[in-house]
BALOBA-1460 file (C-alpha; in Angstrom, 3 decimals):
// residues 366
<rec num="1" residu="x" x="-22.489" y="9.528" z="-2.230"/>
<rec num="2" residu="x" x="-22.754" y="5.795" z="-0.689"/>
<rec num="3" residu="x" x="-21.799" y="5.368" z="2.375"/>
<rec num="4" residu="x" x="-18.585" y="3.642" z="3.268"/>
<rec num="5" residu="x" x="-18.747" y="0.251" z="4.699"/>
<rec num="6" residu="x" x="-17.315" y="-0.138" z="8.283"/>
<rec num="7" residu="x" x="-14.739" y="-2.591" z="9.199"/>
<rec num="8" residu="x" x="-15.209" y="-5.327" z="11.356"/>
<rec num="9" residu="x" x="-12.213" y="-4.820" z="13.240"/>
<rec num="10" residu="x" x="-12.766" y="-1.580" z="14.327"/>
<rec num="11" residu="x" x="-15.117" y="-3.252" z="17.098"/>
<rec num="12" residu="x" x="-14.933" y="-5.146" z="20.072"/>
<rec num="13" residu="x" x="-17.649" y="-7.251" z="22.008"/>
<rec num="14" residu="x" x="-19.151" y="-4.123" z="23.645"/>
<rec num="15" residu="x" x="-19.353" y="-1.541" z="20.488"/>
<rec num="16" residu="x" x="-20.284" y="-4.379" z="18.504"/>
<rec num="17" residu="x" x="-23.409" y="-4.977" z="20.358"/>
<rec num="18" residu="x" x="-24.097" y="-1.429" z="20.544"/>
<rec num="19" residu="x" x="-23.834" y="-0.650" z="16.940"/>
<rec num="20" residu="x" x="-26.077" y="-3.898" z="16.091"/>
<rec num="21" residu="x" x="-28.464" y="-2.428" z="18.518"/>
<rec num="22" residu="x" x="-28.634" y="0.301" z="16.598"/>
<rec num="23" residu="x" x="-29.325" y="-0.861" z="13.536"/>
<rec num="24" residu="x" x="-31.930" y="-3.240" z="14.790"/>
<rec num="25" residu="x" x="-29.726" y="-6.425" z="15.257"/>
<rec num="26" residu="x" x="-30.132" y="-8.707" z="18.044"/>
<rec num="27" residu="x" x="-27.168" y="-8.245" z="20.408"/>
<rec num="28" residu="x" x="-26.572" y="-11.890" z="20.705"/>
<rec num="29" residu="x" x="-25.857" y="-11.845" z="17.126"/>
<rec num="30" residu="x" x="-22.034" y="-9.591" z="17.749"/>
<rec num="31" residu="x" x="-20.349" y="-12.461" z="19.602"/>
<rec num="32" residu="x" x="-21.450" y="-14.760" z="17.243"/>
<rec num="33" residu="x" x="-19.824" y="-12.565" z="14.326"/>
<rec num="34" residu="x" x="-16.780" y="-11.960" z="16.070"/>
<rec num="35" residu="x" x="-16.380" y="-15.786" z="16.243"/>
<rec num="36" residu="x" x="-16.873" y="-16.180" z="12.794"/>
<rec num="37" residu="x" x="-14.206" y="-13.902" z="12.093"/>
<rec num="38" residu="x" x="-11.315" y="-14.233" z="14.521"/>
<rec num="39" residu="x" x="-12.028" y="-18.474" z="14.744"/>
<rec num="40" residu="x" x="-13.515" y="-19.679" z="12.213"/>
<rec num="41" residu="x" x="-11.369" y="-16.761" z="9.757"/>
<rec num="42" residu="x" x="-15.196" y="-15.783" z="7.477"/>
<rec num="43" residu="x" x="-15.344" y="-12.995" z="5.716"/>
<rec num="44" residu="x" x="-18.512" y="-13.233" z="3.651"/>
<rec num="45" residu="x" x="-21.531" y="-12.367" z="5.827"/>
<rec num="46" residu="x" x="-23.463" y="-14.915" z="3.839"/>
<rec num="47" residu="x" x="-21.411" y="-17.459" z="5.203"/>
<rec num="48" residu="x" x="-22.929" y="-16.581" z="8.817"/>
<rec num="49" residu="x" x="-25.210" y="-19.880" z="8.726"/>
<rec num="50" residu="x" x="-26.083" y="-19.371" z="12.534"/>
<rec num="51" residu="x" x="-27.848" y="-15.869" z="11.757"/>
<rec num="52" residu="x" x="-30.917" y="-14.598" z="10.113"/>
<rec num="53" residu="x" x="-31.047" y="-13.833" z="6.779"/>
<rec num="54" residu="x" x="-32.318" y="-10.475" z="7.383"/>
<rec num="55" residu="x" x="-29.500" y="-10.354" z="9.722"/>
<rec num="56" residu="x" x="-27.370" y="-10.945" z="7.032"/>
<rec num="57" residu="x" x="-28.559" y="-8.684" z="4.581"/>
<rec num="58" residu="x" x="-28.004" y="-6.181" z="7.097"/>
<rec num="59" residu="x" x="-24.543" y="-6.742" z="7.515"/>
<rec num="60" residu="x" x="-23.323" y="-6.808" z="3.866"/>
<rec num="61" residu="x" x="-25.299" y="-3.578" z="3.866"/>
<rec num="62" residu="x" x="-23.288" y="-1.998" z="6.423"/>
<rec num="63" residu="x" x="-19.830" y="-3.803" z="7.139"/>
<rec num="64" residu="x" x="-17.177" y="-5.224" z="5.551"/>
<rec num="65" residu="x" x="-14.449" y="-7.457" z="7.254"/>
<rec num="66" residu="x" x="-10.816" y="-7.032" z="4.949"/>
<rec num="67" residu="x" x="-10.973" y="-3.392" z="4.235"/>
<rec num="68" residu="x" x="-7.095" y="-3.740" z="2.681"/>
<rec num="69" residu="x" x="-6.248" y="-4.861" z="-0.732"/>
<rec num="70" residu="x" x="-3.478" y="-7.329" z="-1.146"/>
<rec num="71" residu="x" x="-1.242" y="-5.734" z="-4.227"/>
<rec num="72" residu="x" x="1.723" y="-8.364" z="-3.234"/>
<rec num="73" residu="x" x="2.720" y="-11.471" z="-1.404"/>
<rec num="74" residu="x" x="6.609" y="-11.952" z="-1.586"/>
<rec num="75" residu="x" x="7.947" y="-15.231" z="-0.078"/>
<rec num="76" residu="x" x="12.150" y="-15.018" z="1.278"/>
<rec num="77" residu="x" x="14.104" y="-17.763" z="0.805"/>
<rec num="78" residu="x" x="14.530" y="-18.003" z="4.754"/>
<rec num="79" residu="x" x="10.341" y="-18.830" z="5.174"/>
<rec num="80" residu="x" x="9.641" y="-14.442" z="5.899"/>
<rec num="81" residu="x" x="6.601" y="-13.555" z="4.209"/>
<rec num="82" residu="x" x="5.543" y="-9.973" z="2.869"/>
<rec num="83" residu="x" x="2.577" y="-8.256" z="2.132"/>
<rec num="84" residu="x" x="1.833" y="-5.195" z="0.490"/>
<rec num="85" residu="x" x="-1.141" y="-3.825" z="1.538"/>
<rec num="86" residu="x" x="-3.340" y="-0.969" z="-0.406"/>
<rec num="87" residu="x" x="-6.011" y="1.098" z="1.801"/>
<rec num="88" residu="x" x="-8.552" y="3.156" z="0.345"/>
<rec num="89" residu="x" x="-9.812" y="6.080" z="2.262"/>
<rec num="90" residu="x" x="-13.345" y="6.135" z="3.061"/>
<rec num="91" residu="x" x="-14.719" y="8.264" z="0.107"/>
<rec num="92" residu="x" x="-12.765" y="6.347" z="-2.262"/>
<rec num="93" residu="x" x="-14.114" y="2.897" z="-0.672"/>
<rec num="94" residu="x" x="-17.746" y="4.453" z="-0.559"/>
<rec num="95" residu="x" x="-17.503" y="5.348" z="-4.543"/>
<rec num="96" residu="x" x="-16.689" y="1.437" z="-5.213"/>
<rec num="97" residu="x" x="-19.409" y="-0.002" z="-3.501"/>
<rec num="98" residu="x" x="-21.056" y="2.500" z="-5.218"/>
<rec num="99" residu="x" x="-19.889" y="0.967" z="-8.421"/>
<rec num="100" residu="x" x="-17.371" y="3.695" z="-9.596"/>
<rec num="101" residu="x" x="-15.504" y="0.620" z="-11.863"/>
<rec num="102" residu="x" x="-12.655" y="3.372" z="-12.493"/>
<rec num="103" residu="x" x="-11.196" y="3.852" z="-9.038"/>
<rec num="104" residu="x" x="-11.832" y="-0.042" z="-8.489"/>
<rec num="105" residu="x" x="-9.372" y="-0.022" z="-11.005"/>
<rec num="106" residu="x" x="-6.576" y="1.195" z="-9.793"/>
<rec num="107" residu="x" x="-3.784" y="0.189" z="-6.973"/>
<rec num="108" residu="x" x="-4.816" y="2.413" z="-3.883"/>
<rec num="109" residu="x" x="-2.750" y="5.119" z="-3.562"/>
<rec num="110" residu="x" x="-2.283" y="4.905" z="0.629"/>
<rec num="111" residu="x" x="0.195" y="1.429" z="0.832"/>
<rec num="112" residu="x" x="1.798" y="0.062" z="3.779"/>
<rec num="113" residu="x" x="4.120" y="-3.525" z="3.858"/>
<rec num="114" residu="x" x="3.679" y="-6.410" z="7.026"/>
<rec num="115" residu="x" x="5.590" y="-9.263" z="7.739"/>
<rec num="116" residu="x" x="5.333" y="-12.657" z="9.615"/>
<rec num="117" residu="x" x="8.695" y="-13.697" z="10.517"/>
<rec num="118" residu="x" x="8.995" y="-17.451" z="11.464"/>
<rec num="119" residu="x" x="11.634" y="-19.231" z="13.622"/>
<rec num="120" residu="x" x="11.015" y="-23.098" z="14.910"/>
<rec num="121" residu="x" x="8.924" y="-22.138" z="18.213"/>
<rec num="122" residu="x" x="6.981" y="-18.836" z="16.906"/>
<rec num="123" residu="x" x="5.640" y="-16.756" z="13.958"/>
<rec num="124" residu="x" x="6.435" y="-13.111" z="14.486"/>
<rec num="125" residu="x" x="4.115" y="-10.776" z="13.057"/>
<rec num="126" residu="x" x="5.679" y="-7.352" z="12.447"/>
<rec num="127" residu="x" x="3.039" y="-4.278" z="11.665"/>
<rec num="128" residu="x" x="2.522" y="-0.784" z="10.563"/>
<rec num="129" residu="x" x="1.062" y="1.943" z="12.486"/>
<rec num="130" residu="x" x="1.470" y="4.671" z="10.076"/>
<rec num="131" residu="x" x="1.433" y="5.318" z="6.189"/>
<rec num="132" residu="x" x="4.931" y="6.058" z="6.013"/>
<rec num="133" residu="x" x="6.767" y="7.368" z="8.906"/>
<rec num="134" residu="x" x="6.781" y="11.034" z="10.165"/>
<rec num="135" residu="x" x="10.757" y="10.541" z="11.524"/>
<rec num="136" residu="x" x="12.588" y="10.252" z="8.831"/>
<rec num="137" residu="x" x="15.602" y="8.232" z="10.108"/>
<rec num="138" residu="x" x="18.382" y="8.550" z="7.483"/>
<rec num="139" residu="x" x="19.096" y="5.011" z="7.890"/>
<rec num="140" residu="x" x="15.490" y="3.834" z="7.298"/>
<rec num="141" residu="x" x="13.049" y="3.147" z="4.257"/>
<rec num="142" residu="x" x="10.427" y="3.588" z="5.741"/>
<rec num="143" residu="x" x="10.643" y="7.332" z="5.850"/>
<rec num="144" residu="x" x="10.893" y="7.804" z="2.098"/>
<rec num="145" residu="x" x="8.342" y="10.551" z="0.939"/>
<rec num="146" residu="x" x="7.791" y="11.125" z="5.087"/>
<rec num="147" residu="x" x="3.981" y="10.379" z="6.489"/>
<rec num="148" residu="x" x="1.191" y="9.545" z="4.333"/>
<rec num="149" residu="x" x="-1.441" y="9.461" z="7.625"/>
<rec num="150" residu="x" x="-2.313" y="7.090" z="10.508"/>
<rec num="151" residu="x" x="-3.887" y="3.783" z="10.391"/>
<rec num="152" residu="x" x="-6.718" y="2.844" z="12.294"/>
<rec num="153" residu="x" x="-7.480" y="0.456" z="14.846"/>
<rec num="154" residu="x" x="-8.839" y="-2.025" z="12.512"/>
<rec num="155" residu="x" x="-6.619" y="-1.171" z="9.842"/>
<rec num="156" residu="x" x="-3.438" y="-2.548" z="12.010"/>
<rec num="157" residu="x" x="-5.542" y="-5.694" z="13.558"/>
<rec num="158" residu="x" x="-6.443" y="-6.480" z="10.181"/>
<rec num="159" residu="x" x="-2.318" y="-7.233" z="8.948"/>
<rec num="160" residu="x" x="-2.006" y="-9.568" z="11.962"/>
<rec num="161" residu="x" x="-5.233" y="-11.386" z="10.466"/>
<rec num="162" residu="x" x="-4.208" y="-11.570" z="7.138"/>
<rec num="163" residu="x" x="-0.397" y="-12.757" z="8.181"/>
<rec num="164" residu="x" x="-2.154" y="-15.359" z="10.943"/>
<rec num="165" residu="x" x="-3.925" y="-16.931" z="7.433"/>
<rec num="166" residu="x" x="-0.977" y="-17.148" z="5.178"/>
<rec num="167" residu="x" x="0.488" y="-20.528" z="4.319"/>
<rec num="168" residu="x" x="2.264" y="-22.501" z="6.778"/>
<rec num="169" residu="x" x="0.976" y="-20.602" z="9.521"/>
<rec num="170" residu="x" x="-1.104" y="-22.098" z="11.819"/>
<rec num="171" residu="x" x="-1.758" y="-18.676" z="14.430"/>
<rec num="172" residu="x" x="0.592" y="-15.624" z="15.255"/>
<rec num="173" residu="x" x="2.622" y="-16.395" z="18.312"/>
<rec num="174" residu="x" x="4.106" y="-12.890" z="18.673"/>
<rec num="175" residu="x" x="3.005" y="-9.092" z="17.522"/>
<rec num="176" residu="x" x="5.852" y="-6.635" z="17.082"/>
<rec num="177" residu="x" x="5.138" y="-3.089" z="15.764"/>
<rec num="178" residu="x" x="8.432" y="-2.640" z="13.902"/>
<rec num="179" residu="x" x="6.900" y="-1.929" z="10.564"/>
<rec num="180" residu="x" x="6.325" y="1.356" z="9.140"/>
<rec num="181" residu="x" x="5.449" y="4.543" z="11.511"/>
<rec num="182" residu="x" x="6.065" y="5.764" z="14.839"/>
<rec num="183" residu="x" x="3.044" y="3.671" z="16.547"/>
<rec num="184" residu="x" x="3.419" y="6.382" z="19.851"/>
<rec num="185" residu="x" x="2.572" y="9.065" z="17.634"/>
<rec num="186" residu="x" x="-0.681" y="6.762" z="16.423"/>
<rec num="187" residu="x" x="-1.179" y="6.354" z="20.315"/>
<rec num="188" residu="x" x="-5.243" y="6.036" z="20.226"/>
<rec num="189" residu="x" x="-5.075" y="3.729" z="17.353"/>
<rec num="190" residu="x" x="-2.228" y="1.138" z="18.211"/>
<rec num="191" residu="x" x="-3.418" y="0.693" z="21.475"/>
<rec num="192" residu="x" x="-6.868" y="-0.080" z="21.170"/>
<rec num="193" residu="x" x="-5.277" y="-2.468" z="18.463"/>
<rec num="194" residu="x" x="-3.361" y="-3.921" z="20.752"/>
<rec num="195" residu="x" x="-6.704" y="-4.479" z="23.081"/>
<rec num="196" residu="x" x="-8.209" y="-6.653" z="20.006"/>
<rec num="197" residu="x" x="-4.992" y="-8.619" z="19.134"/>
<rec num="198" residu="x" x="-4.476" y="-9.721" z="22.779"/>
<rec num="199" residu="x" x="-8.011" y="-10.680" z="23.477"/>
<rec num="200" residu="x" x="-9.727" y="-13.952" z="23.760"/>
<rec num="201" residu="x" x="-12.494" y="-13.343" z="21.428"/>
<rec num="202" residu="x" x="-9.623" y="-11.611" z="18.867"/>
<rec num="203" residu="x" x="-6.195" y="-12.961" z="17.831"/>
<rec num="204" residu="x" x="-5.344" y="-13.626" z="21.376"/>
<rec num="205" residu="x" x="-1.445" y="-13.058" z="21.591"/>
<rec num="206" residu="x" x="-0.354" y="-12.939" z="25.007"/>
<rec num="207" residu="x" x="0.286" y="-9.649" z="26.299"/>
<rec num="208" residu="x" x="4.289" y="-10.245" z="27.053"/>
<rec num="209" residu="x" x="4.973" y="-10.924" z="23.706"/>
<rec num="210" residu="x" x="3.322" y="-7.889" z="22.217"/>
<rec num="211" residu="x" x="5.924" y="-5.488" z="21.642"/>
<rec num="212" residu="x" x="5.736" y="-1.407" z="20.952"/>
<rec num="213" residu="x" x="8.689" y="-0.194" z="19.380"/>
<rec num="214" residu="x" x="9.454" y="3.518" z="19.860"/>
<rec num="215" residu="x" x="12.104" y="6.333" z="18.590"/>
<rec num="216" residu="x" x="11.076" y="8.197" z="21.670"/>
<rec num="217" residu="x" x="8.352" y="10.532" z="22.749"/>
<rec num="218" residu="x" x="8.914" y="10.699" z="26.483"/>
<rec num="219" residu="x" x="5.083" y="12.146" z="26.966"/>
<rec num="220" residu="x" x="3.868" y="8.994" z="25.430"/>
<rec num="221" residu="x" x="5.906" y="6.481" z="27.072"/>
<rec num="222" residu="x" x="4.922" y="7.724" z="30.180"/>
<rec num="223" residu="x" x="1.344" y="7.276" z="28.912"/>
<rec num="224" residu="x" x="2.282" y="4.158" z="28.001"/>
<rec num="225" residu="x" x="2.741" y="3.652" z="31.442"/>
<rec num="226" residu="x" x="-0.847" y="3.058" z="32.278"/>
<rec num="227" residu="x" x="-1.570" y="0.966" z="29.886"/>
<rec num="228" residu="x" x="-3.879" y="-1.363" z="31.535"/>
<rec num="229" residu="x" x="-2.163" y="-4.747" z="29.184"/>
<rec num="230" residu="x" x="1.011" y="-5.571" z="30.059"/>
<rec num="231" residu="x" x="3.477" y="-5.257" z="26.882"/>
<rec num="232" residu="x" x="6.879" y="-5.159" z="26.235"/>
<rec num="233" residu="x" x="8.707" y="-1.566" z="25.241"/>
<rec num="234" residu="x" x="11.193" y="-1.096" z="23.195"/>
<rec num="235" residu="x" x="13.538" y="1.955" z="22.221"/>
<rec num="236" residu="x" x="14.890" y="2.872" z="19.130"/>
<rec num="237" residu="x" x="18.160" y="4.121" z="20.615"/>
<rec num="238" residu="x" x="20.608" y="3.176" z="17.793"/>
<rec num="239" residu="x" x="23.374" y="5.575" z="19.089"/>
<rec num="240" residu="x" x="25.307" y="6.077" z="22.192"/>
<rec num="241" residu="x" x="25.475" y="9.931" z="22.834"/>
<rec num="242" residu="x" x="23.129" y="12.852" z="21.118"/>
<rec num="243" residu="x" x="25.703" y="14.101" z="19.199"/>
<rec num="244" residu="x" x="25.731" y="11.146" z="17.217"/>
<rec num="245" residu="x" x="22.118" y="10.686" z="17.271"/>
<rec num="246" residu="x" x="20.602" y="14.074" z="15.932"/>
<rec num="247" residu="x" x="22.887" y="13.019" z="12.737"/>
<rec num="248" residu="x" x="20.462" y="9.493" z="12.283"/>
<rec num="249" residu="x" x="17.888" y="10.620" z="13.842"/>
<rec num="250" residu="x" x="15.586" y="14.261" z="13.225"/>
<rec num="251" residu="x" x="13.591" y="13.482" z="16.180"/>
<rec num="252" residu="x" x="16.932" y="13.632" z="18.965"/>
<rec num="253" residu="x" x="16.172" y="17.591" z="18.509"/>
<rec num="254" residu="x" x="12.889" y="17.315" z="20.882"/>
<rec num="255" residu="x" x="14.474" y="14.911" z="23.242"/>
<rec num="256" residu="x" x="17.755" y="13.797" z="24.596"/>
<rec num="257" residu="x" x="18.996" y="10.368" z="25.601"/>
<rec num="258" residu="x" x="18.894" y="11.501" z="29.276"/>
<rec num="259" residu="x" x="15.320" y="12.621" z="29.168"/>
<rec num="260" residu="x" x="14.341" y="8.790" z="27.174"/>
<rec num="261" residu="x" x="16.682" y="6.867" z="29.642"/>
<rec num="262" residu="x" x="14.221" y="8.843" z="32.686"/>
<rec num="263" residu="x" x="10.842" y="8.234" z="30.934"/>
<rec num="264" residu="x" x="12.338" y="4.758" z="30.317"/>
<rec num="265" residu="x" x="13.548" y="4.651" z="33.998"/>
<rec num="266" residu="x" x="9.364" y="5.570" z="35.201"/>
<rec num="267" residu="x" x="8.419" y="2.717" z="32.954"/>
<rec num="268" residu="x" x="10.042" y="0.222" z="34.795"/>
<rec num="269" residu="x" x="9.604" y="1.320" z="38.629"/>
<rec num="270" residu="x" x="5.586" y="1.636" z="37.308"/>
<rec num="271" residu="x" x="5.524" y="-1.435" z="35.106"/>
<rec num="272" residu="x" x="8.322" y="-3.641" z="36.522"/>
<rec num="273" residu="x" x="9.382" y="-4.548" z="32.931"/>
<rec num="274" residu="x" x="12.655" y="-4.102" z="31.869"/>
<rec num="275" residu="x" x="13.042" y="-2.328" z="28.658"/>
<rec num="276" residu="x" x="14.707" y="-3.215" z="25.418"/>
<rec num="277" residu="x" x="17.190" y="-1.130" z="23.912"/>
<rec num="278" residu="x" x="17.854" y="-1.498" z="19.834"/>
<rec num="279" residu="x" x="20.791" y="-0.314" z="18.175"/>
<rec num="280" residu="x" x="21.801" y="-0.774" z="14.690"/>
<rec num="281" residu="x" x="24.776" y="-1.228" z="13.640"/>
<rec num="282" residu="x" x="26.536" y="1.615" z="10.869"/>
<rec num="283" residu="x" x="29.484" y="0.537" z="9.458"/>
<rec num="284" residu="x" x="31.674" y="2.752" z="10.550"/>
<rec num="285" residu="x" x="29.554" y="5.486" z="11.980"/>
<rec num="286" residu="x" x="28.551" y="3.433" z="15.437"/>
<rec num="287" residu="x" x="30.113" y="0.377" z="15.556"/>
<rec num="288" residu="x" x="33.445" y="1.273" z="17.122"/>
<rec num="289" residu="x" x="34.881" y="0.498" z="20.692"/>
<rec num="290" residu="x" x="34.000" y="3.454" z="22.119"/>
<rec num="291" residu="x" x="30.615" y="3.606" z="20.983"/>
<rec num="292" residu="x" x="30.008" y="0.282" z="22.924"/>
<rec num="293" residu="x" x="31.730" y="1.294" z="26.009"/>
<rec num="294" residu="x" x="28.896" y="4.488" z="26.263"/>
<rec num="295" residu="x" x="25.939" y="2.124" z="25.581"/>
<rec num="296" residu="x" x="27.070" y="-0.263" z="28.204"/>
<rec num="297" residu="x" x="27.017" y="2.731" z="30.597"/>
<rec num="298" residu="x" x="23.731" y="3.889" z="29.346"/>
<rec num="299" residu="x" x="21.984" y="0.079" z="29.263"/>
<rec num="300" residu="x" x="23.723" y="-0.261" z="32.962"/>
<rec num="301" residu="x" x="21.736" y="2.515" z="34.453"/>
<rec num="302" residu="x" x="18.223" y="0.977" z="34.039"/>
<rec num="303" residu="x" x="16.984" y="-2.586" z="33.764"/>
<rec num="304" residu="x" x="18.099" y="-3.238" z="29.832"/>
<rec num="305" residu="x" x="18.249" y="-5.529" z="27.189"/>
<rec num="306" residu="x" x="20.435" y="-4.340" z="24.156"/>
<rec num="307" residu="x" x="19.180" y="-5.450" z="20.788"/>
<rec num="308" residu="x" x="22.209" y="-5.302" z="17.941"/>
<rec num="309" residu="x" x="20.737" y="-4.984" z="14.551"/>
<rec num="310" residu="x" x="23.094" y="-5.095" z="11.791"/>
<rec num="311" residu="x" x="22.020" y="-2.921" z="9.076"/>
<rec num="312" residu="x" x="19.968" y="-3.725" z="6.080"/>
<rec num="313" residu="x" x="21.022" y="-2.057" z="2.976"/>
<rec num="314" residu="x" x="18.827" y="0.663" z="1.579"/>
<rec num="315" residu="x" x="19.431" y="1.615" z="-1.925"/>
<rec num="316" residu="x" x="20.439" y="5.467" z="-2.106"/>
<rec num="317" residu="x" x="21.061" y="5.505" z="1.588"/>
<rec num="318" residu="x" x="24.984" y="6.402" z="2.571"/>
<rec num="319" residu="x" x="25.609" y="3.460" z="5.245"/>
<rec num="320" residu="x" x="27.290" y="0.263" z="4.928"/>
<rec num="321" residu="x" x="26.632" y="-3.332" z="6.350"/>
<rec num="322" residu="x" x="29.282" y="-3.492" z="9.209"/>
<rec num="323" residu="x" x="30.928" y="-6.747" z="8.803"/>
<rec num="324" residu="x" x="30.268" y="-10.320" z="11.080"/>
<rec num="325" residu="x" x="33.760" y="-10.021" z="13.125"/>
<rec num="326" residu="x" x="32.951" y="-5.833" z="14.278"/>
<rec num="327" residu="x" x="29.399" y="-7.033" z="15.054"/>
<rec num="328" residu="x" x="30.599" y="-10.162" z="17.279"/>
<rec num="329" residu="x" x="33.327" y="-8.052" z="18.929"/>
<rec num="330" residu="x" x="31.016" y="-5.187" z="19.448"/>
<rec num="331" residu="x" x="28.294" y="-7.654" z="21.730"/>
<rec num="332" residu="x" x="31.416" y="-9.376" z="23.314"/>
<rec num="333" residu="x" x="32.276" y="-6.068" z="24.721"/>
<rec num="334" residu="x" x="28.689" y="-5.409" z="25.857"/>
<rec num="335" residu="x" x="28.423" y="-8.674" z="28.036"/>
<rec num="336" residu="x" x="32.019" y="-7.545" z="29.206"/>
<rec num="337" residu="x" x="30.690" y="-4.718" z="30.722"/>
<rec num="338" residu="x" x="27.658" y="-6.228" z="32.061"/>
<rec num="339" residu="x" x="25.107" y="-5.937" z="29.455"/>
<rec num="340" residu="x" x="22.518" y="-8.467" z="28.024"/>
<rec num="341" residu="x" x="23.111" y="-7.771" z="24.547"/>
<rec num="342" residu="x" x="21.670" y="-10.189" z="21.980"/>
<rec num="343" residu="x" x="22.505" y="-9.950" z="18.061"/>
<rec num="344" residu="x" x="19.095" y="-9.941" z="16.142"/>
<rec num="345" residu="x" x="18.746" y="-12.146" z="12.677"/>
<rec num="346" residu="x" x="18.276" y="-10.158" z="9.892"/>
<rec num="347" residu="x" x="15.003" y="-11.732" z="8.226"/>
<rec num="348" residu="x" x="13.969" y="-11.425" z="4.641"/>
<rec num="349" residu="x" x="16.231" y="-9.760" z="3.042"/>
<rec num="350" residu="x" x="16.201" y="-10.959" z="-0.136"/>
<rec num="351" residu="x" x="12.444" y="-9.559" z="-0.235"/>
<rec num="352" residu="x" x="13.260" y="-5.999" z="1.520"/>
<rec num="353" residu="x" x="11.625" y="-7.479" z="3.999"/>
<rec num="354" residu="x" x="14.032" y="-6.958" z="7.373"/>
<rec num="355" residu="x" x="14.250" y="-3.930" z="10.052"/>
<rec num="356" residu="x" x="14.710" y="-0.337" z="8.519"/>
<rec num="357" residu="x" x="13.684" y="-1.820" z="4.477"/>
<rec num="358" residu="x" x="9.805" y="-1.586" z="4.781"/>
<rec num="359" residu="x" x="8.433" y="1.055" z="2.523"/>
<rec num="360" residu="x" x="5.690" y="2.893" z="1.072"/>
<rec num="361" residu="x" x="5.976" y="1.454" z="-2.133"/>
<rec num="362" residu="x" x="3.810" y="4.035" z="-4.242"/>
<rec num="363" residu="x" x="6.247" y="6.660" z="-2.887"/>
<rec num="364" residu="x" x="8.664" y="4.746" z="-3.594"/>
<rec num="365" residu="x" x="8.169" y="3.715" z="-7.453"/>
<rec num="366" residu="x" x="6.912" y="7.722" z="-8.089"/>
């Protein structure tokens, strides 16, 4: 069997070198790769003028740079972009460039969806960590068909590449990992992402507007932690007591609000960075005045931001779109108490493109 071509992005300055030492590259020659990649956006080795053609050779022989395989681009009316991306596993990828013409065929059968968001002063990319999503929020699509595997490293530096190059987009101002998966479960993986897409040499977002967003695994936040880059955390709260939570939420069994608000609590007296908390808004199942009145006292006893996200309809899913006037009343009631609450646009829509309507679309047409 042929081996499998590695990615690019799975290396940084040091590895590079090592692994070009190791094949009997010059070291010099990694930086000079990176910069073809990440600046000048190459992906054909040929291209490479400034190295050797043996050097070259080499590389085709051994790397590739896009490991992902665009199956669709969808364009919203409101500018939000969408791709569906296909990822081979490794066998499957070593058969092709082996020349099995079947499986080259054929969409891959391991999909995940990204999205760059824009607004006047930014353009948002919002990744996947995961192949589905092992939580299985009731209210989410993302959990169809439950958890198809992790992406790697390179796989998740790779969407913010591809979204950076779309039309209209000059770079990616902001990183959020809202997509599909729980990216503290992919812990390894999304943060030596993270590493590449904040560095100089690689997309170089800035590290405060790099944001991890969590259902909550206490262990890992705490992890998190120590994190030697200095990101922005948010939690997936999206109800104001447990009792209401375990109903939307499988994983409230292994933790309760108390022990998230704590781990939340050590991330700020380690970290001093306040937290954001994100609640969407159920028609009807979340959204009343007492429901606020609990969040306010749970946002007021660490350093919080509330995020209100008004839900996005999923088709099959038994939860409405609460209505403008609830969701106004609802933040005016926050910022009575004493909260920064903010109301989040819903983006993309009309493309199943905004928060909770990512999916794995193979599962999903099956």
């Amino acid at each position: 069997m042929a081996t499998a071509l590695e990615s690019i992005f799975d290396f940084n300055p040091v590895t590079l070198e090592q692994r070009f030492e190791a094949l009997g590259l010059p070291k010099f020659a990694a930086p000079q790769v990176l910069d073809w990649v990440y600046t000048k956006g190459v992906t054909d080795f040929d291209a490479m003028t400034n190295l050797s053609k043996l050097a070259r050779a080499k590389l085709v022989e051994t790397f590739t740079v896009l490991q992902g395989e665009v199956i669709r681009h969808q364009l919203a009316s409101d500018g939000t972009q969408k791709l569906l991306l296909g990822w081979r596993s490794a066998e499957e990828r070593a058969e092709i460039a082996k020349g099995d013409i079947r499986l080259a065929g054929g969409d891959p059968s391991k999909q995940t969806e990204t999205v760059m968001i824009p607004t006047e002063d930014r353009k948002t990319a919002c990744v996947s960590s995961q192949v589905g999503c092992p939580v299985g929020c009731a209210f989410c699509a993302s959990g169809i068909g439950g958890l198809d595997g992790n992406l790697t490293a390179g796989q998740i530096v790779e969407q913010v590449w591809r979204l950076a190059r779309l039309e209209g987009v000059d770079r990616i101002s902001n990183v959020v990992f809202m997509g599909m998966g729980e990216p503290l479960a992919n812990f390894a993986a999304v943060t030596e992402a993270i590493r590449t897409i904040n560095a100089p040499w690689g997309m170089g977002v800035g590290a405060r507007k790099i944001t991890v967003s969590t259902v909550g695994l206490p262990a890992a936040i705490r992890k998190l932690c120590t994190f030697e880059i200095p990101i922005t955390l948010a939690l997936s709260l999206h109800a104001p007591n447990d009792e209401l939570r375990r109903k939307i939420i499988p994983w409230a069994e292994y933790a309760t609000i108390k022990e998230l608000l704590e781990a939340c609590d050590e991330w700020f007296r380690k970290t001093g960075r306040e937290i954001t908390l994100e609640y969407i808004l159920l028609g009807g199942f979340n959204d009343r005045r007492d429901h606020a009145i609990e969040l306010a006292a749970l946002a007021n006893s660490l350093r919080a931001n509330v995020n209100l996200i008004r839900y996005n309809e999923v088709k099959g899913m038994p939860f409405n779109r609460p209505e403008d006037g609830i969701v106004q009343r609802f933040q005016e009631l926050l910022r009575e108490l004493g909260v920064n609450a903010h109301i989040r646009a819903s983006r993309g829509r009309d493309i199943a493109a905004a928060c909770g309507q990512l999916r794995h679309e193979s599962k999903a047409r099956s």
